[in-house]
C-alpha positions as CSV (number, residue, x, y, z in Angstrom):
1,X,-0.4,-48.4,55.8
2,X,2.3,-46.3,55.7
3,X,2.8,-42.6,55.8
4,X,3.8,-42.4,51.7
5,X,1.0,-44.7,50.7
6,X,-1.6,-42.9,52.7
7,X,-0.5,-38.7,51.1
8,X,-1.1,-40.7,47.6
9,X,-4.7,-42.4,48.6
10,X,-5.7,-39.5,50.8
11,X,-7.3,-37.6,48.4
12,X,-10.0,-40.4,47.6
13,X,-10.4,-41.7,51.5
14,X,-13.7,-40.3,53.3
15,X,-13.9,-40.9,56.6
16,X,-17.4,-40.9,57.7
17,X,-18.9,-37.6,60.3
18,X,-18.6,-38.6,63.6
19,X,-22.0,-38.4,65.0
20,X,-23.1,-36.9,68.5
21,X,-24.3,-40.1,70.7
22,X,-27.5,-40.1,70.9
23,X,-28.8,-38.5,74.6
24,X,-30.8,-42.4,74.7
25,X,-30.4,-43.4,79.1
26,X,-29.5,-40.4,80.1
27,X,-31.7,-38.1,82.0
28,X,-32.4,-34.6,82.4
29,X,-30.7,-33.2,85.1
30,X,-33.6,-30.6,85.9
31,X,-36.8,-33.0,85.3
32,X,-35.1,-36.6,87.1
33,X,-36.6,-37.2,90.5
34,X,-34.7,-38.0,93.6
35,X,-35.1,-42.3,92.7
36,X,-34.3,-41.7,89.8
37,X,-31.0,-39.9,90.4
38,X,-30.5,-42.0,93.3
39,X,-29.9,-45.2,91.4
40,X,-27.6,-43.4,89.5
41,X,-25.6,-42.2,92.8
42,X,-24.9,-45.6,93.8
43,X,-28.2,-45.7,96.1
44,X,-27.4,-42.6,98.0
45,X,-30.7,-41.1,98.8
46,X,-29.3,-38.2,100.8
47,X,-27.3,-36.9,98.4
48,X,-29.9,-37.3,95.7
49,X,-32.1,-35.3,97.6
50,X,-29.7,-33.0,98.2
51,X,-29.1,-32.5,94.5
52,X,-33.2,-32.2,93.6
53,X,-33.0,-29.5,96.5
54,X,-29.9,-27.1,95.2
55,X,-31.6,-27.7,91.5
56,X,-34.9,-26.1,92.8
57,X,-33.5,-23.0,95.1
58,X,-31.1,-22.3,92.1
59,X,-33.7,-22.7,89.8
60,X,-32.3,-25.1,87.7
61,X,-29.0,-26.0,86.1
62,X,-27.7,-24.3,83.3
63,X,-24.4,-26.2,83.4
64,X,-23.4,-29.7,84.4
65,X,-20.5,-28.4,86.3
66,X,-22.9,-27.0,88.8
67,X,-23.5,-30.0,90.3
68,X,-19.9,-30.0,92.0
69,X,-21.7,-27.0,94.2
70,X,-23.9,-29.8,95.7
71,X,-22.2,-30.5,99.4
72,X,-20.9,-33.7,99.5
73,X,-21.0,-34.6,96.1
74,X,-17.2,-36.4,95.6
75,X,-15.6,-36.1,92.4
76,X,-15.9,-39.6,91.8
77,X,-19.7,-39.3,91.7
78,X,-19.8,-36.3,90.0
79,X,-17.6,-37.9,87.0
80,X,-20.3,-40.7,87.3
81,X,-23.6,-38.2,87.4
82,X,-22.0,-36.6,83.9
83,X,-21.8,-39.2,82.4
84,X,-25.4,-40.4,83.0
85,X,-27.3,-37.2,82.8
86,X,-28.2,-34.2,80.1
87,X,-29.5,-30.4,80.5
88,X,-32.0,-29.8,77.2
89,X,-30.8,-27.2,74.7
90,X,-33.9,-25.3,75.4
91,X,-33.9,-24.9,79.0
92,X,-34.5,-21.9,80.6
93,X,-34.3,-21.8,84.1
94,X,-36.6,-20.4,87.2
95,X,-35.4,-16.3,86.8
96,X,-35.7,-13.7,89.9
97,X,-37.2,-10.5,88.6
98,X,-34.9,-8.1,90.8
99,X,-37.6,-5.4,90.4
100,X,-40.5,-7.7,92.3
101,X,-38.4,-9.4,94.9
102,X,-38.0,-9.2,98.7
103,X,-34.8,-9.2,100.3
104,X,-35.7,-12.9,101.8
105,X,-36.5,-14.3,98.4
106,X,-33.5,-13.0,97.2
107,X,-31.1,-14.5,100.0
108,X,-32.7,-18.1,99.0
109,X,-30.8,-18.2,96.0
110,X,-27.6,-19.7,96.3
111,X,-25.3,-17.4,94.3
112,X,-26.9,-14.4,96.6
113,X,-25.6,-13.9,100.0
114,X,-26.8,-10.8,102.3
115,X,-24.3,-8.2,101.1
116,X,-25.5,-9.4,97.4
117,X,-29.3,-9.1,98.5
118,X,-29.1,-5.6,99.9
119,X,-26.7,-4.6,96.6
120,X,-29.4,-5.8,94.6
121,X,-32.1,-4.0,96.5
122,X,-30.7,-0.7,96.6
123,X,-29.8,-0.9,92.9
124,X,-33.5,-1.5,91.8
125,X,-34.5,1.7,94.5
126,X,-32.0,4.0,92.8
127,X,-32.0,3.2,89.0
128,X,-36.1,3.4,88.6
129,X,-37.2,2.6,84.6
130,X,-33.6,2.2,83.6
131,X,-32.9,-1.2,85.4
132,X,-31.4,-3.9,83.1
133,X,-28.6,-6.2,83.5
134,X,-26.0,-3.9,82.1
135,X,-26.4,-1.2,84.6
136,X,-26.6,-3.8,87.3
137,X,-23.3,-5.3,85.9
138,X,-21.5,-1.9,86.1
139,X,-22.5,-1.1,89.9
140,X,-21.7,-4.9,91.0
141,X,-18.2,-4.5,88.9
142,X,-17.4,-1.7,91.2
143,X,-18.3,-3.4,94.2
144,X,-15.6,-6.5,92.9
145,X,-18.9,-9.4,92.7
146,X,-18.8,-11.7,89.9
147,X,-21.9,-11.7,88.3
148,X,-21.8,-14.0,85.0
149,X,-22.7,-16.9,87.5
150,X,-25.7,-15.4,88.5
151,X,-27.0,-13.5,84.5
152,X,-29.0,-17.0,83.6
153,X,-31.4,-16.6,86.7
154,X,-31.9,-12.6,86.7
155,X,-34.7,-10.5,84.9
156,X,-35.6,-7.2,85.1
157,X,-39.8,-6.8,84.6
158,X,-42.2,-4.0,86.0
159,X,-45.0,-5.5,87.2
């Protein structure tokens, strides 16, 4: 069909909505089991595992991209993992109430280091009723950490 014919027809052509595939043999990233994921990988039980252990310190992924933090995980399997697995809508992930915490639990996060920890630790001494994640997010902006990585897994909750 050619250009001219198509700007005459075009106003009575409907295309039909492109649907979403559905998410049928692909798993969720946060509930699949290290077999499971495994097969997946091309057999690679190691890095599986590896993947099931960064998903629990970190509490869960919030983003597929995350999975390219996993040591060892080539792009080439990453592409394939993608492709093959899903993060639910409604998940919420495993939170770290920086009110309740000790400095050890706090290092075990991955997106917290030691200088990070203390940061964290002294904020919640010094701010008292009035913690929340803006305040937090000014004092870490002045000491130049990027905190958007880390909002998902943070709450703020008195005991």
């Amino acid at each position: 069909m050619t250009d001219s014919v198509y700007k005459v027809l075009q106003p009575w052509v409907k295309f039909p909505a492109v649907k979403p595939k559905p998410q049928k043999n692909k798993l969720d990233i946060n509930r699949v089991d290290s077999v499971q994921l495994a097969i997946l990988i091309h057999n690679q039980l190691k890095l599986a595992g590896r993947i099931i252990r960064y998903r629990d310190r970190l509490g869960g992924f919030v983003k597929t991209e995350q999975l390219k933090e996993v040591y060892g995980l080539s792009e080439k399997l990453y592409q394939r993992l993608i492709l093959n697995v899903f993060i639910t809508a409604d998940f919420k992930p495993k939170r770290l109430n920086i009110l309740t915490l000790d400095f050890k639990a706090l290092i075990s996060h991955p997106y917290i280091d030691y200088n990070l920890a203390k940061l964290l630790i002294r904020f919640r001494e010094h701010c008292g009723e009035n913690c929340n994640y803006e305040s937090l997010s000014a004092l870490i902006a002045l000491e130049g950490v990027d905190l958007q990585r880390l909002k998902n897994y943070l709450e703020f909750k008195r005991d």
